[in-house]
Every structure is written in C-alpha cells, then in structure tokens.
Residue, then its C-alpha position, 0 to 999 in steps of 0.5 A: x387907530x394904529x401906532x403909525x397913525x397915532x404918530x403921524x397925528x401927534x407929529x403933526x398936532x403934539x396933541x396932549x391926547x394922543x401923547x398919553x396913547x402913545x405912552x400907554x402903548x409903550x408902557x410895557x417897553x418900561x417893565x420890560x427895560x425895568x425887569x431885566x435891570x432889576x435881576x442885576x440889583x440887590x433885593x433892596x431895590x424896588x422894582x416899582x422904583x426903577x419903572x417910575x425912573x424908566x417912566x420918565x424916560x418913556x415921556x421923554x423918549x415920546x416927547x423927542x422922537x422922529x418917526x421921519x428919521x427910520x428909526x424904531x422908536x423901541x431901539x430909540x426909547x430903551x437907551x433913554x428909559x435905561x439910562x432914566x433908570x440908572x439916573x434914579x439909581x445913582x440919585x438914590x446911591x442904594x450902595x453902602x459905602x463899604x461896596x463902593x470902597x472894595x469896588x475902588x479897592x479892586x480897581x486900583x489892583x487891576x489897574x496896577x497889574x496892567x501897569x506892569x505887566x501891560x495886559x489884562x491880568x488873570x484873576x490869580x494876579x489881581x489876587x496875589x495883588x490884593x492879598x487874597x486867596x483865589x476864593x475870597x477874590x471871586x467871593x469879592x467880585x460877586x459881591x461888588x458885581x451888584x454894582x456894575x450896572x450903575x458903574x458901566x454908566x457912570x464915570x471911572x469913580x462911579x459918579x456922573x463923567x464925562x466918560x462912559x462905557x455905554x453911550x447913554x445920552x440925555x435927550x438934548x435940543x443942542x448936545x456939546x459937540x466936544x463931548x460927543x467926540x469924546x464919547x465916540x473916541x471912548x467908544x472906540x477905545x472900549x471895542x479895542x479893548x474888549x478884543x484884548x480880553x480873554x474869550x470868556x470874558x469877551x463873550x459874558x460881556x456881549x451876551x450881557x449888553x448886547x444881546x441882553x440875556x440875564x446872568x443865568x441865560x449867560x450860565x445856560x448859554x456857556x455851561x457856567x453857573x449863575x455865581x461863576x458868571x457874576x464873577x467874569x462879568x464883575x472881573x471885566x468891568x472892573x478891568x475895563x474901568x482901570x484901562x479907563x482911569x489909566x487912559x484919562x490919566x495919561 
C-alpha cells in the first residue's frame, strides 16, 4: 500500500494499525534527525537515547498531521522529533555545572560589550572583557559549543521560556495566541540580528540550521577547520542570546 493511501486511510479510520505502518515507515526520518544532533553532543550522550527522545515526537507527529493542509509530513515531524529530542535532553541536564557557569560567564561578557559599544564584539573585546588571551577564549568557546543545541532552544538562562531562537512548538489542540505573537515577534528580532553579525558568523549559522551541514561539512564548505567552526558557531550563539536577555530586560 503507498504512503498516500496508508494516510488516506488512517485519516479516515485513526486505525491502530495502520498508524504502526506509518510510524515504521517513517522510523528512519528519527535516526536521521537523532544522528546529525548527536555530532554536536559530547560522547556521554547516547545516541539510542536521543532516538527514543525523537520516537516520541514521531508518535506525536503521526498523531497530529494534516495530509489535507499540503504539507510534507518530513518538514512537519522533523521540528517536533527535534525538538522531542531537545526536551529528553534538557530532562536529563547531561551539562556539568561547571559548562553552564562559563556559558553565562560569556554571555554576561558579550552582552556587556554590546551595551557599550552597541554592536556585535569581536572576539578580541569579549577576551579582554573576561581577562583572557585570545587563545584561551577560543579554547572557551569550543567548549561551551557543546552546549548550544540545547541552548538555541531553551530560554536565555538555558531553561524552558517563553522566548526561543528556533520555533519548536508543542504539538497543541489550542496554542496560547499571545505566546505565538511573541514567538513571531522573536523571530523577527532574530533575522535582524543575524544581518548585523560579521559574514562568517552569518554564514556558520545558516550552513548550521538551515541547510543543516554538520560542523565539518561547514569546515569543508569555508575552508576553516572543524575546531575553528566550533568556535564561530558557539561565538554567535552566545551573542545572539546577550542580544536576547538584553532585549527582555529593556
């Protein structure tokens, strides 16, 4: 039976069985979404882990699509099996303490350096702003860049908000309409800022989500090394977010 009819039929009937055909059709949409998260994750995290995470969103993604809306049921179910994945993550909280307080180290020393001097700083100002050399910081921001796939989807502080850089919204009956225009005007924000960020930056960033190349693919792509990459992706991240806690504050 194709994939068309299976949906016509299980739009139809909600059949219990042709729902598990669904899924398993689709079960390797999970992997694929699972595999290329798991290239940004450190090695304690377990890729079987992040694919059951991601199972759950499938289910979810079966369960709520629309074949009448024109909508190709990939690009429907890869937000919600992503962002199922980052939930599992943030439920498990696999980052040591000690990452998350360089991370809001960094950010405060961003977002001070684009207080005064209102733009986004090199990464010489953010250096001198938290008293390192210039190697030591790009040492830092390797590190912390471990963390930033959870954090483009959290809050500002890295836990659950109200504000968030990538639009990963539950699968709900009736969404909050207030909360959805402040998403959107998030959103917003987020493009204009990413025209004000240096080109290469820019550039790591688009590569990175939306046409969703691995760091290496990115080094390949500019001619940069996978570390060097790290280091420009965990940079914009982390300026992005101090833009953020800047905007929500004011």
């Amino acid at each position: 039976m194709k994939t068309t009819e299976l949906w016509e039929k299980y739009s139809a009937t909600r059949d219990t069985v042709i729902r598990e055909k669904l899924l398993l059709h689709y079960l390797p949409l999970v992997k694929l979404v699972a595999g290329r998260m798991k290239q940004t994750l450190p090695q304690a995290v377990q890729l079987a882990d992040l694919e059951g995470s991601g199972v759950r969103g499938l289910i979810q993604s079966v369960e709520g699509f629309d074949p009448e809306r024109g909508i190709r049921f990939e690009s429907y179910a890869s937000n919600r099996i992503r962002g199922s994945i980052l939930d599992g993550l943030r439920e498990y909280d696999w980052l040591p303490r000690s990452l998350r307080t360089k991370s809001k180290a960094l950010e405060r020393a961003m977002e001070s350096c684009q207080t005064r001097q209102g733009g986004i700083p090199t990464d010489s100002d953010v250096a001198d702003e938290m008293g390192l050399d210039i190697d030591d910081y790009r040492e830092l921001l390797e590190e912390v860049g471990s963390m930033q796939i959870v954090s483009l989807d959290g809050g500002p502080d890295g836990a659950e908000s109200r504000a968030s850089f990538h639009d990963v919204i539950p699968d709900r009956e009736a969404p909050d309409p207030l909360q959805l225009v402040e998403q959107d005007e998030i959103k917003t924000l987020v493009v204009e800022w990413l025209h004000e960020l240096p080109e290469q930056m820019r550039r790591v960033l688009i590569l990175y989500y939306f046409e969703e190349l691995t760091l290496k693919e990115i080094g390949l792509v500019l001619e940069l090394s996978e570390s060097r990459i790290c280091q420009v992706h965990s940079s914009a991240i982390h300026s992005l977010r101090a833009r953020l806690n800047q905007e929500m504050v004011a």
